[in-house]
N, C-alpha and C positions, 0 to 999 in steps of 0.2 A: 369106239371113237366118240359116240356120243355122250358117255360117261364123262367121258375127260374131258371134253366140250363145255357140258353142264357143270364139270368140278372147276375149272379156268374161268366160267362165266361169273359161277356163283364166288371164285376167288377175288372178281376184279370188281363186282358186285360191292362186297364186303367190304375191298380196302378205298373204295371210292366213298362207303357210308362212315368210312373209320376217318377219312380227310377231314368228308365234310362235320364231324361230329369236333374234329378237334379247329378246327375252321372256328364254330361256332362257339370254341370253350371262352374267348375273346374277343373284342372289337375294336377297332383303332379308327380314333377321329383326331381330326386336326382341330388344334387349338384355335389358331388365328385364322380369318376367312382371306389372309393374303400374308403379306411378309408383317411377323410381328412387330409392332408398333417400338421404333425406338434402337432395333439391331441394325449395328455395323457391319454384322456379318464375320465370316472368317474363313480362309487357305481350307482348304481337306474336306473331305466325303465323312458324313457321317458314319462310323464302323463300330463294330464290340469285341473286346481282346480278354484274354484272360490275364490279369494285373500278375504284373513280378516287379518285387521288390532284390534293390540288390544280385540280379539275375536267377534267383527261386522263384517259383510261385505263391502267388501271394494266396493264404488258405486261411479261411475260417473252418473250425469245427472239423479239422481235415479233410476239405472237399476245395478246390480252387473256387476262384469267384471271376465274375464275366461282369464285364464293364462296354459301357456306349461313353462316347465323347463325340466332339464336333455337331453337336443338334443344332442346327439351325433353324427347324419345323418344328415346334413343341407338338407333342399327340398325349393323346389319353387312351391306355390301355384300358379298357372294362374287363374285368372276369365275375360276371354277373352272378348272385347269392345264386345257391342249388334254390330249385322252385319247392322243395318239399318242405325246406324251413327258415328260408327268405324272412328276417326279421326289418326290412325295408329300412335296412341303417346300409351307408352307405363312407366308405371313408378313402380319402385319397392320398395314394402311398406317395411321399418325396423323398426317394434313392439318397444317398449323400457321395462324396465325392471331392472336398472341398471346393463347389463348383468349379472343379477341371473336367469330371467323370463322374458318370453316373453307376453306382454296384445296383448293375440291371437284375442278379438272380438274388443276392442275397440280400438285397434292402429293397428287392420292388415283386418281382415274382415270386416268390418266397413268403412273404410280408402276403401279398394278395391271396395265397392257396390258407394261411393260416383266417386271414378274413373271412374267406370260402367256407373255412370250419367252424366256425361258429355264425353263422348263417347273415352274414353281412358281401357287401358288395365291396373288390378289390378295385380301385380304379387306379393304374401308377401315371402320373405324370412326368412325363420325359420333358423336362425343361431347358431352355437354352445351355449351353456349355461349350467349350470353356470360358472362361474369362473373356472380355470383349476388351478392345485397346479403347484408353478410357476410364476404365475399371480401376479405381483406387486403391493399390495395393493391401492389403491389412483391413479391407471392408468389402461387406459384402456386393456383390455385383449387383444392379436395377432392372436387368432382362427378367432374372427368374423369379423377382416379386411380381413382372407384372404377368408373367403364366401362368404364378398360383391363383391371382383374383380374376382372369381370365378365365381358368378349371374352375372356381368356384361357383361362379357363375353358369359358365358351361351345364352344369355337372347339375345345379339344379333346374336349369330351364328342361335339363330331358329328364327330371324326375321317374313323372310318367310314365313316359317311354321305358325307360327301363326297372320300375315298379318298385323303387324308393321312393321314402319319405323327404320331402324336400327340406322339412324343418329336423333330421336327422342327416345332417352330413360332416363328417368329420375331417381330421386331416392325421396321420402318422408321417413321423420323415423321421431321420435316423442323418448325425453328425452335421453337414452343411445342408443337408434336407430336413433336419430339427430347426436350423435356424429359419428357414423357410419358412417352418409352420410358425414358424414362434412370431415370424415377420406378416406373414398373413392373417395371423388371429389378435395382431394389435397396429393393424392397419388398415384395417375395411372402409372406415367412413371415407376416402376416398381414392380414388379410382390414383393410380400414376401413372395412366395415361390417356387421352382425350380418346371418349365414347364410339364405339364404332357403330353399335348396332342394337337392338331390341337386348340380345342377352347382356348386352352392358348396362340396364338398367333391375337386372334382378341382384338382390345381394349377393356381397362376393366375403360375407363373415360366415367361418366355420362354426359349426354347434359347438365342437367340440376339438379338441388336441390332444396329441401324445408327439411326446420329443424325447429323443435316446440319444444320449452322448454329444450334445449338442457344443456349437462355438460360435462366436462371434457375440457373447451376450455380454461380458464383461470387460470393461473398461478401464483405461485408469483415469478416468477421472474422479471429481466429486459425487456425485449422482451413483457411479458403479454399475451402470447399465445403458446400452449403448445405445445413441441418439437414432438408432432404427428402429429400436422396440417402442413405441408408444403405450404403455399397459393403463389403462384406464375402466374405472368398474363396467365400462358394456364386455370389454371382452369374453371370449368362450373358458368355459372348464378348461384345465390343463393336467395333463399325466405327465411327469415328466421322470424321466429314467438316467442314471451315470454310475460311472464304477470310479472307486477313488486311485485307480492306480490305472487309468485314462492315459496314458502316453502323446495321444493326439489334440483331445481337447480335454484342459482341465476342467475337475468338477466343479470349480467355481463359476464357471459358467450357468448351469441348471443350477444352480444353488443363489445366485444373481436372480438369477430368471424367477426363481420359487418366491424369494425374498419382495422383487419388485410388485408377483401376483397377491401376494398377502397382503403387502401393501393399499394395495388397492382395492383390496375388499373382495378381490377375487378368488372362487374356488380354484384350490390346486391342491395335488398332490406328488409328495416328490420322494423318488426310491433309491437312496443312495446303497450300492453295494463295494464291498471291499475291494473284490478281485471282478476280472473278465473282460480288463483292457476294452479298445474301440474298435468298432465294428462286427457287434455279435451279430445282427440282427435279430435272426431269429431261429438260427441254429443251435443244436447242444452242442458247448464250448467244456462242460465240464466244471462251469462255477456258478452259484447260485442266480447269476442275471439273465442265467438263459429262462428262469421261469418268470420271467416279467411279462409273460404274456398272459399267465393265470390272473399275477395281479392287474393286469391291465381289463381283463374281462370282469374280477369282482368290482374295480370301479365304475366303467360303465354300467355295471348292475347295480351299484349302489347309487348313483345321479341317477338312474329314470333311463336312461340311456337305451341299457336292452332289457328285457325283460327275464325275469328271473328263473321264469321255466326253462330258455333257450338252451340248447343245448352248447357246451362246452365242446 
């Protein structure tokens, strides 16, 4: 009897250390220190569903994919670099969605464990969603520009705290989450919306960007580039990724975007692929844009970004 005492102890032991280890694998903080500055709010409990399109399940890379909608509370997921080769670069995932829904596994947890591996910190930003009544049809929403320079801010006042480099913070977002980035890395000089606190006076400009299969960046106007993007030479590097047979958003979008960075005398780089439609992230699809994550590390190695011994 004491045996199996000792084996039931030392079971409950175990899965108590195995909780708390996975407890620990991530952290969740609130964005706003009260109701974000500027929401209407909206009907329904925040939930996460697995997307069907047409009544199938909607599948990247044949695996379904899990989606959050209704956020009212923007948070920051951390899944903090392994300590063993922690390169103190630090970059924050924006899911896409067409700001209805956020693809929670495939464009945010997914995205964070690849960070993981090459020794960077995942952080996903769960941004307002859906659309807020107000919200002009055919443009982007102004809730979840102002959660990304909220994160950005955020993200580097706990540098320390969590053992990143404050002057290394990035941004990845993936379809209405590339526009995001694209809309926080040529909008930093000011704030849109009135200051709350101490973290709203640290900058809220990324080092750095990567955008994959992005939209909302082309226009039909004169100009060709939509009166959201402001691109002017302080902005950050840009990575920017599309497949030409894009169903959802066309390539002209990042190809807009590349065009208006050059312009400006800004570094960018842009990876157009033939095949592999929207919404790979970061799964094998089968067509050569699943490895845009090697090219996306030899970039950062070649800016100064990470360093060249890291491991891959």
């Amino acid at each position: 009897m004491t045996t199996v005492k000792s084996w039931l102890w030392g079971t409950v032991v175990l899965l108590a250390t195995m909780a708390s280890l996975q407890a620990a694998e991530s952290v969740v903080i609130d964005i706003w220190p009260g109701k974000p500055p500027g929401d209407v709010g909206i009907a329904g409990e925040e939930k996460i569903f697995e997307l069907q399109v047409k009544g199938k399940l909607y599948e990247v890379g044949g695996k379904p994919t899990h989606w959050v909608t209704n956020v009212t509370k923007p948070t920051l997921t951390v899944y903090p670099a392994p300590q063993d080769k922690n390169t103190g670069i630090a970059m924050i995932v924006c899911p896409g969605g067409g700001y209805h829904n956020l693809g929670w596994d495939v464009e945010g947890e997914e995205v964070a464990a690849w960070l993981n591996s090459i020794g960077m910190t995942g952080i996903i930003l769960k941004y307002r969603c859906p659309r807020r009544e107000g919200d002009i049809k055919g443009l982007p929403p102004l809730g979840p520009v102002k959660d990304a320079q909220r994160a950005l801010s955020l993200v580097r006042s706990k540098a320390k705290e969590w053992s990143i480099d404050p002057q290394k913070i990035g941004m990845v977002g993936f379809s209405a989450g590339g526009h995001l980035v694209g809309a926080a890395a040529t909008n930093f000089e000011k704030r849109t919306y009135e200051s709350l606190d101490e973290i709203d006076k640290i900058s809220c400009r990324p080092d750095f960007a990567v955008m994959l299969y992005s939209g909302y960046f082309k226009v039909d106007e004169p100009a060709g580039l939509s009166p959201t993007i402001r691109v002017t030479p302080a902005a950050p590097p840009l990575f920017i990724v599309h497949a030409t047979d894009d169903p959802i958003s066309a390539v002209d979008h990042s190809v807009t975007m590349y065009l208006a960075m050059k312009k400006a005398g800004v570094p960018a780089e842009l990876h157009v692929y033939a095949t592999g439609g929207h919404g790979f992230g970061v799964r094998k699809v089968g067509h050569p844009c699943e490895t845009w994550t090697d090219r996306c590390t030899d970039w950062l190695r070649s800016r100064g970004i990470l360093e060249a011994t890291s491991q891959r």
